[in-house]
N, CA, C and O of each residue as an XYZ file, in Angstrom:
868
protein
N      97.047    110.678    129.757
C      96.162    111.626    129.057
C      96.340    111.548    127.551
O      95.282    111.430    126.932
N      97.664    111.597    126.696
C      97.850    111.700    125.468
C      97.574    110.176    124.909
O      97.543    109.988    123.693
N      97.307    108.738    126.145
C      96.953    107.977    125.434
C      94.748    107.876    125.019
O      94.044    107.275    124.207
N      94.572    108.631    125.899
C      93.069    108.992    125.595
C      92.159    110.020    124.299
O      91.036    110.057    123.796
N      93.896    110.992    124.161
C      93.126    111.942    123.119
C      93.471    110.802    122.191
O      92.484    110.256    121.697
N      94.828    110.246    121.791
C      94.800    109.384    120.419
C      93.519    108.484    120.339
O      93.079    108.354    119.197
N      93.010    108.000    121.087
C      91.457    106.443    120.865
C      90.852    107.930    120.552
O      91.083    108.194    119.372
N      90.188    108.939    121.179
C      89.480    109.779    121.062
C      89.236    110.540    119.659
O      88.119    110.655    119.155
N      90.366    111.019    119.125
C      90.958    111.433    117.782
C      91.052    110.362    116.542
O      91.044    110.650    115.345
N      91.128    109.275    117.029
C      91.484    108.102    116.312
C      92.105    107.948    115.520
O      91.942    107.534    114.372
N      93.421    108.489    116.428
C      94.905    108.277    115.727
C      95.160    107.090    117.026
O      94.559    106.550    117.955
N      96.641    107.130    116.275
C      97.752    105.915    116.793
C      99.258    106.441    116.635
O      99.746    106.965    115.634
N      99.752    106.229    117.616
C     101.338    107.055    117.846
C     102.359    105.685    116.614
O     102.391    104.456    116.561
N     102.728    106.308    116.185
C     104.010    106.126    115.244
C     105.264    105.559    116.670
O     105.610    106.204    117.660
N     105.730    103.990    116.190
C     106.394    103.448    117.351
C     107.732    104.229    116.921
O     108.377    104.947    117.685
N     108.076    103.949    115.439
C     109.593    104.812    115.483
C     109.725    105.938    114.890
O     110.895    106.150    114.571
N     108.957    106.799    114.593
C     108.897    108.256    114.599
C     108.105    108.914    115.687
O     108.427    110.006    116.154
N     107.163    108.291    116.043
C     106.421    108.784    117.029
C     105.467    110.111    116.581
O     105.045    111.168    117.050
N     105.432    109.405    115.500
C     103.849    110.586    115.228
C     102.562    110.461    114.839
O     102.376    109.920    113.749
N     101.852    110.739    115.313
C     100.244    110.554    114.989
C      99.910    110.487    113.922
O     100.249    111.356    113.118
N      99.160    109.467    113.577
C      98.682    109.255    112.010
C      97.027    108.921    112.209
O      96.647    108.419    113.266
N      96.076    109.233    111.120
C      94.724    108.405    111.503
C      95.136    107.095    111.561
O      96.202    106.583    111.219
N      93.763    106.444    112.225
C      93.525    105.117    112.284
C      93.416    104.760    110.438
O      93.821    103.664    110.049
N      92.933    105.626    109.575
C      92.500    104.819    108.184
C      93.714    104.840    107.442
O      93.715    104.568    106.241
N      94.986    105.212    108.208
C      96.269    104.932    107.288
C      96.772    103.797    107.678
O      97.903    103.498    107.296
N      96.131    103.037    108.415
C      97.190    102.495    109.527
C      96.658    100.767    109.686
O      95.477    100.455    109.537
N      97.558     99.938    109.952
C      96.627     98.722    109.766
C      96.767     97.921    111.578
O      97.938     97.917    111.955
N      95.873     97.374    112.502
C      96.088     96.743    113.465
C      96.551     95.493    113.773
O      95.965     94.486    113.377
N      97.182     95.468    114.196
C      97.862     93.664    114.516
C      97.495     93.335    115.768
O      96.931     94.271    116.334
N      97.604     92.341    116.426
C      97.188     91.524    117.721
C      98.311     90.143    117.798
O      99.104     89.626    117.011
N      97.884     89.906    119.172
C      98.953     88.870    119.019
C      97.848     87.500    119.514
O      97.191     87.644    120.545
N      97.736     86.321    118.766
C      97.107     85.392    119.449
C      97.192     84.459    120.386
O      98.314     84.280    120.859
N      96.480     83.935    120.710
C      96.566     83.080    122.360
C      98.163     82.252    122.474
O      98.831     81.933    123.458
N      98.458     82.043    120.592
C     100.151     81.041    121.324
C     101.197     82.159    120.857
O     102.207     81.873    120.213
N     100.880     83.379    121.216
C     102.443     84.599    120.786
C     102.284     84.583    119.283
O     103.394     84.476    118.762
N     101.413     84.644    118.494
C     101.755     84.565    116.926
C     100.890     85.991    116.486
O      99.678     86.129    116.649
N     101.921     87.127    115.822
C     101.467     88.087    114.895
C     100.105     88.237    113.960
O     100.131     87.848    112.792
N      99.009     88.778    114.495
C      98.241     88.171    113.278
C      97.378     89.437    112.462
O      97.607     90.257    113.352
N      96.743     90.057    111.682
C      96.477     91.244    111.076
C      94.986     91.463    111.874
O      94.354     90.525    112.360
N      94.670     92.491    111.904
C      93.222     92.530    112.673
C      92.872     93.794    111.857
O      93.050     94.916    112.331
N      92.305     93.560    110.453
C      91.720     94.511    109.414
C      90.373     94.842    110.056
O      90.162     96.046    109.914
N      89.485     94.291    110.642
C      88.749     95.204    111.738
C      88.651     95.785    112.594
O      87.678     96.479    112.892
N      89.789     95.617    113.285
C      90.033     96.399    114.648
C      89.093     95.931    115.753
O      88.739     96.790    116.561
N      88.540     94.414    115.930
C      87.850     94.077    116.917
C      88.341     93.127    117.293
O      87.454     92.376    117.698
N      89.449     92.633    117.417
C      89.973     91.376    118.501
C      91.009     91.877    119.720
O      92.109     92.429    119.679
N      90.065     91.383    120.942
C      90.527     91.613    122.076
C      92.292     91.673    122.053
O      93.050     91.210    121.201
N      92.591     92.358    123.211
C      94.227     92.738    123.473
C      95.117     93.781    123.214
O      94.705     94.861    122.789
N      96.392     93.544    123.445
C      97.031     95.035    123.023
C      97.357     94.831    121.502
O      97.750     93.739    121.091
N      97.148     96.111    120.528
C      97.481     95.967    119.485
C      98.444     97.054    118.697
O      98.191     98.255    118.794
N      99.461     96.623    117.982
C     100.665     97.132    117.239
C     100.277     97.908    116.082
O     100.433     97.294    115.026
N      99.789     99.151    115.969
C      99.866     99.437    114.546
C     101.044    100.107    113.722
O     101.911    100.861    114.162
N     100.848     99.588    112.227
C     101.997     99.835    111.620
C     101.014    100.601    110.198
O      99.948    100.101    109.839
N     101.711    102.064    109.422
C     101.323    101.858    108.052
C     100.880    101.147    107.173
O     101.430    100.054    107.038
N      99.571    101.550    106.127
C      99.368    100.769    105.779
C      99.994    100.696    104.326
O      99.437    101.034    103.282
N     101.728    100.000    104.536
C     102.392    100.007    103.277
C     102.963     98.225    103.388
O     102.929     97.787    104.538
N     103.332     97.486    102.578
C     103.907     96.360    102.442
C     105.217     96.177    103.144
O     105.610     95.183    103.755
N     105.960     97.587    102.893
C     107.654     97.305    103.226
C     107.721     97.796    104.740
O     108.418     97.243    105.591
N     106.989     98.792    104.947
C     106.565     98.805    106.451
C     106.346     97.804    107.448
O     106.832     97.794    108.579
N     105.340     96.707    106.783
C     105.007     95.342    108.071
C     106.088     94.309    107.570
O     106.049     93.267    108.225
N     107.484     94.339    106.118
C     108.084     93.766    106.562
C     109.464     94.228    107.288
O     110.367     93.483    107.670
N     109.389     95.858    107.393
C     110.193     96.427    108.415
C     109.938     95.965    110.080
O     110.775     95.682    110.938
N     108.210     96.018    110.170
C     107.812     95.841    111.870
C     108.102     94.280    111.994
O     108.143     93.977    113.187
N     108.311     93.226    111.185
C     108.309     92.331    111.434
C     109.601     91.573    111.415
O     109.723     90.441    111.883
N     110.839     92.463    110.683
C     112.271     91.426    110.714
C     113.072     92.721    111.573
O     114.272     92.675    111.303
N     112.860     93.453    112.189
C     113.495     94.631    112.461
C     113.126     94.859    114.357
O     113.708     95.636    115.113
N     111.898     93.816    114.730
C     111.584     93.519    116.284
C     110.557     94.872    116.388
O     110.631     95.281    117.546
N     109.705     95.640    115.657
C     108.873     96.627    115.935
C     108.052     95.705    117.120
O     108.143     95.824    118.341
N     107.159     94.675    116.278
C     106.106     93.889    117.275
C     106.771     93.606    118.280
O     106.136     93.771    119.322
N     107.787     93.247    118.404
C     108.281     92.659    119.834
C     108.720     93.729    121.198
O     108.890     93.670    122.416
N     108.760     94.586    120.209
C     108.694     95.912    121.347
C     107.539     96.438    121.957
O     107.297     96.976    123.037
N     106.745     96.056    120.722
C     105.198     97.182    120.658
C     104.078     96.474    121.741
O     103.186     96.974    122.426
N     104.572     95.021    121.557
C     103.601     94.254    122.365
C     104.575     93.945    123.939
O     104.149     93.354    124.931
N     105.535     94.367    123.811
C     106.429     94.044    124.882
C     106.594     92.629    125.549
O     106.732     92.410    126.753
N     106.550     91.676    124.482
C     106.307     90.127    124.727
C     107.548     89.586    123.227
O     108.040     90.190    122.274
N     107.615     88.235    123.725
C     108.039     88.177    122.561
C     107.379     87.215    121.738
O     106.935     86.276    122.399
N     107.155     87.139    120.428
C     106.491     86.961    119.578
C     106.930     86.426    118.801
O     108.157     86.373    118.725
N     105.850     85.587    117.577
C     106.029     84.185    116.703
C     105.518     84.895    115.354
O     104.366     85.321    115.282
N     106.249     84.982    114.499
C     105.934     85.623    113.145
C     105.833     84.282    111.983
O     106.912     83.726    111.782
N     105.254     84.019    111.614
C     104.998     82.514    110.844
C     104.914     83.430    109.012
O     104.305     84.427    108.625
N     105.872     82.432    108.310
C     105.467     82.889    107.045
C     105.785     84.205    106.671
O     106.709     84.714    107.305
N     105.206     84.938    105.726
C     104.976     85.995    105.070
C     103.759     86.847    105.849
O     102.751     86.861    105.142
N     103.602     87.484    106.980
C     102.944     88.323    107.268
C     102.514     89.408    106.464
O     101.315     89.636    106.300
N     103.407     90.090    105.953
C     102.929     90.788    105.043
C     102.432     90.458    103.832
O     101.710     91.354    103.394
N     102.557     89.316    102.962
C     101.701     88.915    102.160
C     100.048     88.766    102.617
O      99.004     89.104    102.059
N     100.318     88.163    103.774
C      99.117     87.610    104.505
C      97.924     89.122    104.561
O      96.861     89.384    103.997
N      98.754     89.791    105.496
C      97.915     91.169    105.240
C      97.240     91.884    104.357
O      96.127     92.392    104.494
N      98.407     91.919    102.856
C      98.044     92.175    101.384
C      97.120     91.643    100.790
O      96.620     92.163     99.793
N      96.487     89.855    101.572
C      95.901     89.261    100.899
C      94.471     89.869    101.640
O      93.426     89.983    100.999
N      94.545     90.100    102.537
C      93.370     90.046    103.569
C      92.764     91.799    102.950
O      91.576     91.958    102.670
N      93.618     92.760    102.846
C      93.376     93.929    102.764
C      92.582     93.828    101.010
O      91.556     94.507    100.976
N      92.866     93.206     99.819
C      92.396     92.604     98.851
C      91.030     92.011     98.749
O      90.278     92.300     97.818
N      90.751     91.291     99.577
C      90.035     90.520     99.621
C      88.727     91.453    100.394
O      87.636     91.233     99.866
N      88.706     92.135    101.189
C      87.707     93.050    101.758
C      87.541     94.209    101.122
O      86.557     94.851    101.489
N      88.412     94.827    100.009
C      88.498     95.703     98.941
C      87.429     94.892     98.013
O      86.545     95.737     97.877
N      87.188     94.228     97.604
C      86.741     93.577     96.660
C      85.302     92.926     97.279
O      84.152     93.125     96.888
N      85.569     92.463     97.886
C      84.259     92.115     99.085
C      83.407     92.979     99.072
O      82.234     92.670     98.866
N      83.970     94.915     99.396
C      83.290     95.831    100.001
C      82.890     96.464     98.893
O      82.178     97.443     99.116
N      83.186     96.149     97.418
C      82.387     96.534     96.308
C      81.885     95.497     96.284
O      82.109     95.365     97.487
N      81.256     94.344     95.968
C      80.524     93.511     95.745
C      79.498     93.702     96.873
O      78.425     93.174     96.581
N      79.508     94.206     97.887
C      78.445     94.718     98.781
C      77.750     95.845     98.823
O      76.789     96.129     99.538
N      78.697     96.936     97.409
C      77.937     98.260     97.272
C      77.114     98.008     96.349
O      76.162     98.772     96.193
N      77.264     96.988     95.595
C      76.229     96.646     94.363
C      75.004     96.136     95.103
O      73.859     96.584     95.040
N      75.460     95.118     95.811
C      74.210     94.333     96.544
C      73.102     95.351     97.199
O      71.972     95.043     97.580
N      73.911     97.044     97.241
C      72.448     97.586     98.260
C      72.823     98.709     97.316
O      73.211     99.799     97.737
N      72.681     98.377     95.841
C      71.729     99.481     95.187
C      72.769    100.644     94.616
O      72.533    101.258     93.575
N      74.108    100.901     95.538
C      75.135    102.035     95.714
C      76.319    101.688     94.763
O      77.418    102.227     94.894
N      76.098    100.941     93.985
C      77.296    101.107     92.570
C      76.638    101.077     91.204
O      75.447    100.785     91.311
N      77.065    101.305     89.838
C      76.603    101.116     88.783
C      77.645    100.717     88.011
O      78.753    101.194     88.254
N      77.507     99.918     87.108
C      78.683     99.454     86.040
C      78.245     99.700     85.012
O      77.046     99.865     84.787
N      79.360     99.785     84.013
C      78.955    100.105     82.208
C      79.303    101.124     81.947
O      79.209    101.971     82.836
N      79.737    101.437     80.927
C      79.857    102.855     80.563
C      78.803    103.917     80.477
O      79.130    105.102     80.534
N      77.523    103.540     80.339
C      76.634    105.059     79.759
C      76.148    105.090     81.396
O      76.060    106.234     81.844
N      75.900    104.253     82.120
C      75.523    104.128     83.250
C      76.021    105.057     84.379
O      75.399    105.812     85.126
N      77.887    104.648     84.227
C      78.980    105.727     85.313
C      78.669    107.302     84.443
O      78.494    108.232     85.229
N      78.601    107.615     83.210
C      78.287    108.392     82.972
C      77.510    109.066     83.418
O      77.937    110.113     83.907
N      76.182    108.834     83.462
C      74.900    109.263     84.171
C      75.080    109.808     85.573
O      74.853    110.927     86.035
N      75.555    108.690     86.120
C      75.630    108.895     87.574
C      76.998    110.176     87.646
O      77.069    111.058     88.502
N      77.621    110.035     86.921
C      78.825    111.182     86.961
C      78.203    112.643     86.951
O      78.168    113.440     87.889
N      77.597    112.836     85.330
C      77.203    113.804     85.304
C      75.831    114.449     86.126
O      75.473    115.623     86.023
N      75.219    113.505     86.883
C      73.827    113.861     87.316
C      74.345    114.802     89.349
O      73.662    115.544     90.054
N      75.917    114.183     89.583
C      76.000    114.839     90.522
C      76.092    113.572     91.311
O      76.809    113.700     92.303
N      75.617    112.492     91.166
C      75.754    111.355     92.363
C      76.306    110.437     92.772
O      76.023    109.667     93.690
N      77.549    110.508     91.752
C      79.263    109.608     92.312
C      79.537    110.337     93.104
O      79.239    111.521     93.257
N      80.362    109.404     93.884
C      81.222    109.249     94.990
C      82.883    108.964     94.733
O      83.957    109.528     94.942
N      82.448    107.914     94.237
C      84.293    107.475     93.369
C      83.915    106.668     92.048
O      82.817    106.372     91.576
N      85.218    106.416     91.620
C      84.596    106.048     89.883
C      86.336    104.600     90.092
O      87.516    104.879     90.306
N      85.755    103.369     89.922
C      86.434    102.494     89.445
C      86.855    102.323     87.711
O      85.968    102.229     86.863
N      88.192    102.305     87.389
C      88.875    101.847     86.484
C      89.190    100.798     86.532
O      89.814    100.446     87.533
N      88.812     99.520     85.141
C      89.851     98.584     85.502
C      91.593     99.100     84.866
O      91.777    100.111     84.187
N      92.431     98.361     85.191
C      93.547     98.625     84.824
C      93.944     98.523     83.375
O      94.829     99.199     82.851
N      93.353     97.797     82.898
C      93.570     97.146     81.390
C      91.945     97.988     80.862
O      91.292     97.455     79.965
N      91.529     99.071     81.406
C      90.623     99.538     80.687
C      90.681    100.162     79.066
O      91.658     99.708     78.470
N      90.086    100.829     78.474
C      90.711    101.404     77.141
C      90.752    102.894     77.536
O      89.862    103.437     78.191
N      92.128    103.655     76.970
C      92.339    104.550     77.295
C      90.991    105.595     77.154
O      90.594    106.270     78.103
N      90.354    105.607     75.786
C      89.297    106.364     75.261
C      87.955    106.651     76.199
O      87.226    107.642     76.234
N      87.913    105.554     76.859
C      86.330    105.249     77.854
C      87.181    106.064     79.223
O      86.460    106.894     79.777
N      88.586    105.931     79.815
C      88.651    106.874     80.907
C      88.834    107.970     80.491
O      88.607    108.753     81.413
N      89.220    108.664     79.303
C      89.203    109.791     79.177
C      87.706    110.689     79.059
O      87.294    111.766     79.489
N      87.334    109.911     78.471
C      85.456    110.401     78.128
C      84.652    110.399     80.210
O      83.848    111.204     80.680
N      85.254    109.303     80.846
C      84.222    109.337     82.160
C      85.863    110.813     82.715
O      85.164    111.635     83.308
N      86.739    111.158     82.759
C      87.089    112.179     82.827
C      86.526    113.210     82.216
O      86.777    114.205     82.895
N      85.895    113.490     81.287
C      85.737    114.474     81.102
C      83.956    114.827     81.657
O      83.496    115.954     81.839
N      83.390    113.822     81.793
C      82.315    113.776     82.591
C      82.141    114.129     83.888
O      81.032    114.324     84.385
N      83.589    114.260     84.697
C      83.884    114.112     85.544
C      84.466    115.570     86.012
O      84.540    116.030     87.151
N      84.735    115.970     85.143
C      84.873    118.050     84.540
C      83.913    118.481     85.020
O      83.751    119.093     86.076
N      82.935    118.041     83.924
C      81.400    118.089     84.146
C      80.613    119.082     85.621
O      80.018    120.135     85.852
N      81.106    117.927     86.254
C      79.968    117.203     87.139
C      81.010    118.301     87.901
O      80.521    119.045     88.751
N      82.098    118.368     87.661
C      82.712    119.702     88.960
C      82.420    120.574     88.784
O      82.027    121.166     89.790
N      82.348    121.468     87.283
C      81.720    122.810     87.036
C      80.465    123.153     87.730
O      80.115    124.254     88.155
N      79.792    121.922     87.776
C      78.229    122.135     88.479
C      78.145    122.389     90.037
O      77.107    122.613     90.660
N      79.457    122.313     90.565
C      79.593    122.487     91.605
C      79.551    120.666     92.544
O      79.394    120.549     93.759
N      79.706    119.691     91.730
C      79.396    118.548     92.582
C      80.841    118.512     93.347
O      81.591    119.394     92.929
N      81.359    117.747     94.300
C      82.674    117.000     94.930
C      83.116    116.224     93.816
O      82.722    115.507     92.896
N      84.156    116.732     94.366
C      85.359    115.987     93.286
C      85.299    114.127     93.781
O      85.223    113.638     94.908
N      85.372    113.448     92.413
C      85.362    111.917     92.585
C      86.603    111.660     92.210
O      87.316    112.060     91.289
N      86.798    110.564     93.512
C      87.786    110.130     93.458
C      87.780    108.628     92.440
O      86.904    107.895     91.983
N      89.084    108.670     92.408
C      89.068    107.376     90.707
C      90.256    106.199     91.760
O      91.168    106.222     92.587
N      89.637    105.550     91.187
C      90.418    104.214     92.030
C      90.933    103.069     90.088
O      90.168    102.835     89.152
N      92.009    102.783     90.193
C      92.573    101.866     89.071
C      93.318    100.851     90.139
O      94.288    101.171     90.825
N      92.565     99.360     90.141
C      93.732     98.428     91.056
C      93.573     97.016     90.826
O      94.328     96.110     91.177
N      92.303     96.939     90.082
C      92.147     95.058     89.503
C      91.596     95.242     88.162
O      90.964     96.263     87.892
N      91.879     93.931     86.950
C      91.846     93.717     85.599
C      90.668     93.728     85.978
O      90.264     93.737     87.141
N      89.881     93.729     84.716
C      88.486     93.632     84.081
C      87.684     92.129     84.364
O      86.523     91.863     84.675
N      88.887     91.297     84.098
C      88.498     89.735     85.008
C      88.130     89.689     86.227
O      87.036     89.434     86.731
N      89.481     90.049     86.827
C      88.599     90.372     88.250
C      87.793     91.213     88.864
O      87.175     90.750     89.823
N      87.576     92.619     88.508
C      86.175     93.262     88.547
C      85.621     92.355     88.555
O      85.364     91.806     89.626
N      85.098     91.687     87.012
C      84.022     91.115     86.928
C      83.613     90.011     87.587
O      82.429     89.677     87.559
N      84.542     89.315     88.258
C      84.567     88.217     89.304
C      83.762     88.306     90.380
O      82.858     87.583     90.800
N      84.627     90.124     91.058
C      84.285     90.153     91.947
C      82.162     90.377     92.008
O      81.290     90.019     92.800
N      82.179     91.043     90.867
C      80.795     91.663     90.980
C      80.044     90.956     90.542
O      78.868     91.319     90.525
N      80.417     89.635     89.999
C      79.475     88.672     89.086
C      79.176     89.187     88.002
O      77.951     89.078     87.952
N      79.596     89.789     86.901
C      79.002     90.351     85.856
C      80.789     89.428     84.567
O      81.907     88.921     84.648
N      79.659     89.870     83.581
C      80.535     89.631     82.513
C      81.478     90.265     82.373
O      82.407     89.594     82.822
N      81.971     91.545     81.870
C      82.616     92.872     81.370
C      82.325     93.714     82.174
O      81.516     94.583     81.851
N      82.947     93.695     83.553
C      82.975     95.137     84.212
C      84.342     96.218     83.921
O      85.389     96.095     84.557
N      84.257     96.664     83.476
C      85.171     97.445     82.762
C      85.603     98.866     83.629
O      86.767     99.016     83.999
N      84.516     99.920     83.920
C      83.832    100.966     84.503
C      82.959    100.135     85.801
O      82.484     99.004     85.904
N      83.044    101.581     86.888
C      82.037    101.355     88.204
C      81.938    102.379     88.704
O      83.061    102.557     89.176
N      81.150    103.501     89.022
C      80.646    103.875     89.841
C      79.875    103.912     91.422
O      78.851    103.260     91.625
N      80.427    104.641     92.335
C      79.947    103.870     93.577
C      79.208    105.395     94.091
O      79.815    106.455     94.244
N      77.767    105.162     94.296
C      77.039    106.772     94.485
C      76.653    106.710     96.248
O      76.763    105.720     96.972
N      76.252    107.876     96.580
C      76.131    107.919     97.963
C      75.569    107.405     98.749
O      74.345    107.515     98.669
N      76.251    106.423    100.135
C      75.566    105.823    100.970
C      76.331    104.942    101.705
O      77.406    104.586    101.224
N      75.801    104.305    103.334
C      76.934    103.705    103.937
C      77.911    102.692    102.991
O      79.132    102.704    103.146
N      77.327    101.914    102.111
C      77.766    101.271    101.695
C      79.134    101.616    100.777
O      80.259    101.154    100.971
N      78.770    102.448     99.846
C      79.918    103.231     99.731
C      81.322    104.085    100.492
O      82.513    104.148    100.186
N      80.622    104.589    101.451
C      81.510    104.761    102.533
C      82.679    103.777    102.957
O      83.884    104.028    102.967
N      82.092    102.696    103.275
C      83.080    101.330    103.530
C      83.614    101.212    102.129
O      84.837    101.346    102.095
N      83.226    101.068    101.337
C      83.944    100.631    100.206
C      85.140    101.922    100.054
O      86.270    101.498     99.811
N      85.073    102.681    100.113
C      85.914    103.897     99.781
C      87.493    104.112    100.975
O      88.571    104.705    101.007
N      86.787    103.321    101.664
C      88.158    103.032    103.372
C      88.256    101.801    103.017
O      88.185    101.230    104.105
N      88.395    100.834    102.066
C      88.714     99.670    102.096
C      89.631     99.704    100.697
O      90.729     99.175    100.521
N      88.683    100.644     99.574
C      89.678    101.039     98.395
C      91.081    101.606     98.371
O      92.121    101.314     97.782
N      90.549    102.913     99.603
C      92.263    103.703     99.857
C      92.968    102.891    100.578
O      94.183    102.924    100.386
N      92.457    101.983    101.553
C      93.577    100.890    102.293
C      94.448    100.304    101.092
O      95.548    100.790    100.831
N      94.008     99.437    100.507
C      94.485     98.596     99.309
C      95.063     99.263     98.637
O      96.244     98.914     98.608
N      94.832    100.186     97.972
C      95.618    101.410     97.396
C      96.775    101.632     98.127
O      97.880    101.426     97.625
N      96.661    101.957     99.054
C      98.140    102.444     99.903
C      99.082    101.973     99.874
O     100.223    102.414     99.730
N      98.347    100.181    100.128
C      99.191     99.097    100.300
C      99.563     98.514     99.092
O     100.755     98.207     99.051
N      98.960     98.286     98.175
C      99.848     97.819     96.478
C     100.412     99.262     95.769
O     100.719     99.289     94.577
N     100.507    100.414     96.619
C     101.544    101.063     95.214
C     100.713    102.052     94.666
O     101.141    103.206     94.688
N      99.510    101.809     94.134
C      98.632    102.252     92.930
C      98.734    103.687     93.429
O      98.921    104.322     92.391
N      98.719    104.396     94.260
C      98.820    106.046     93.940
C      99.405    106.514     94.992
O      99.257    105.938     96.070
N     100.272    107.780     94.862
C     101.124    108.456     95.601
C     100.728    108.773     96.795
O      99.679    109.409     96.900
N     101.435    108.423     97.906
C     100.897    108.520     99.551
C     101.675    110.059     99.973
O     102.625    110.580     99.389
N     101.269    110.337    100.628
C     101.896    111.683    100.759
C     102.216    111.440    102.434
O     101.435    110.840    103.173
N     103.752    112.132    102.953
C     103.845    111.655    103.939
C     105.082    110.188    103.994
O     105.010    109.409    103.043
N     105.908    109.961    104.855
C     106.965    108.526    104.813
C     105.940    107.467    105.268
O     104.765    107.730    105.523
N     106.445    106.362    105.337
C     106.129    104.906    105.733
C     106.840    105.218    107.173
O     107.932    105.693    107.484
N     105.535    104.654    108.023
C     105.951    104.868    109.647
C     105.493    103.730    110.253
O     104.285    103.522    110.133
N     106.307    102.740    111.030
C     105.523    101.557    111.908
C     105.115    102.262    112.970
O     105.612    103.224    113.555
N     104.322    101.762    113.101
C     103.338    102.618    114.728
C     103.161    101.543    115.752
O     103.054    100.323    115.625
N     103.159    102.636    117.221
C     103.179    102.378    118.416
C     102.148    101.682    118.883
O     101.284    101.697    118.007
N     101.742    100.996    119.935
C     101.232     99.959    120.369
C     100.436    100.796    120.958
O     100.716    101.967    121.216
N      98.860     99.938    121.328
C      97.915    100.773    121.913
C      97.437     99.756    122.768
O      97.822     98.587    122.801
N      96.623    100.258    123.412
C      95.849     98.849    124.762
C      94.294     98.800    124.383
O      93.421     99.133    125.185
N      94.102     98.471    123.429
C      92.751     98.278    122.494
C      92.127     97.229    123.691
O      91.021     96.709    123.540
């Protein structure tokens, strides 16, 4: 029964604390056809799957410490840096999943632009690059005052790639500032931002680092 409310709830039991966490803290592993560990950032490949936090020192706790080998109750082939591997994968769909909010209309870049969208009520979250200038986040902060007095939802601010790579990712010259306004597309981008977030550091997780219990996905 308590393994039906967790899929239902869409949590996942904590293997060595044993406590329920959502699925969007949490990252899935699988094991492939020759016993080898592998990350399943979608959660759609057949089998039983291991979830662990989604923190760095966590999957290299589940991985030199025998979590997977318990979780899958097999024993198992860990190749390399798994957790790099993960970091890279969780990166790479962070960045992906803004370059797909632009493509359907649901981000804006530039400064007078995030402005607009700040103060008009129709952000969602507001990208910083890291190497931004202090003056331009303080000004989309205070826009961001703004837009709460009026009664809008509070936006969340994401700081996690240089201005190079923004702009990489989005094809633009100088992405500096981004805005991401309401719609599925944003949605995904915003569960792909806090993943990555979790997992490089960039803002305070509330709550310990927990490897989690195995499920029959």
């Amino acid at each position: 029964m308590s393994g039906v409310k967790h899929r239902e709830s869409g949590e996942r039991q904590c293997a060595v604390t044993r406590r329920s966490l959502p699925k969007g803290r949490l990252l899935r592993f699988v094991m492939s056809p020759d016993g080898e560990v592998v990350p399943d950032l979608k959660e759609t490949l057949p089998g039983r799957g291991v979830w662990t936090l989604c923190d760095r020192a966590v999957v290299e706790d589940a991985a030199s410490k025998g979590h997977f080998k318990r979780g899958f109750k097999a024993d198992v082939k860990i190749s390399g840096d798994l957790a790099g591997l993960a970091g890279r994968l969780l990166e790479e769909r962070a960045l992906a999943a803004m370059a797909l909010c632009r493509k359907a209309g649901q981000l804006v870049t530039g400064f007078s632009k995030c402005d607009t969208a700040i103060r008009s009520g129709e952000a969602v979250l507001l990208i910083h690059a890291t190497d931004a200038a202090d003056d331009g986040i303080r000004k989309l902060a205070n826009a961001c005052a703004f837009a709460g007095h009026l009664g809008a939802e509070e936006i969340e601010v994401f700081r996690l790639w240089s201005i190079d790579a923004m702009s990489r990712a989005l094809g633009l010259e100088n992405a500096v500032h981004a805005v991401a306004l309401h719609g599925g597309a944003t949605a995904n981008l915003k569960h792909e931002l806090e993943r990555f977030r979790a997992w490089s550091g960039a803002a305070t997780q509330s709550g310990g680092p927990d490897p989690v219990q195995a499920d029959t996905k």
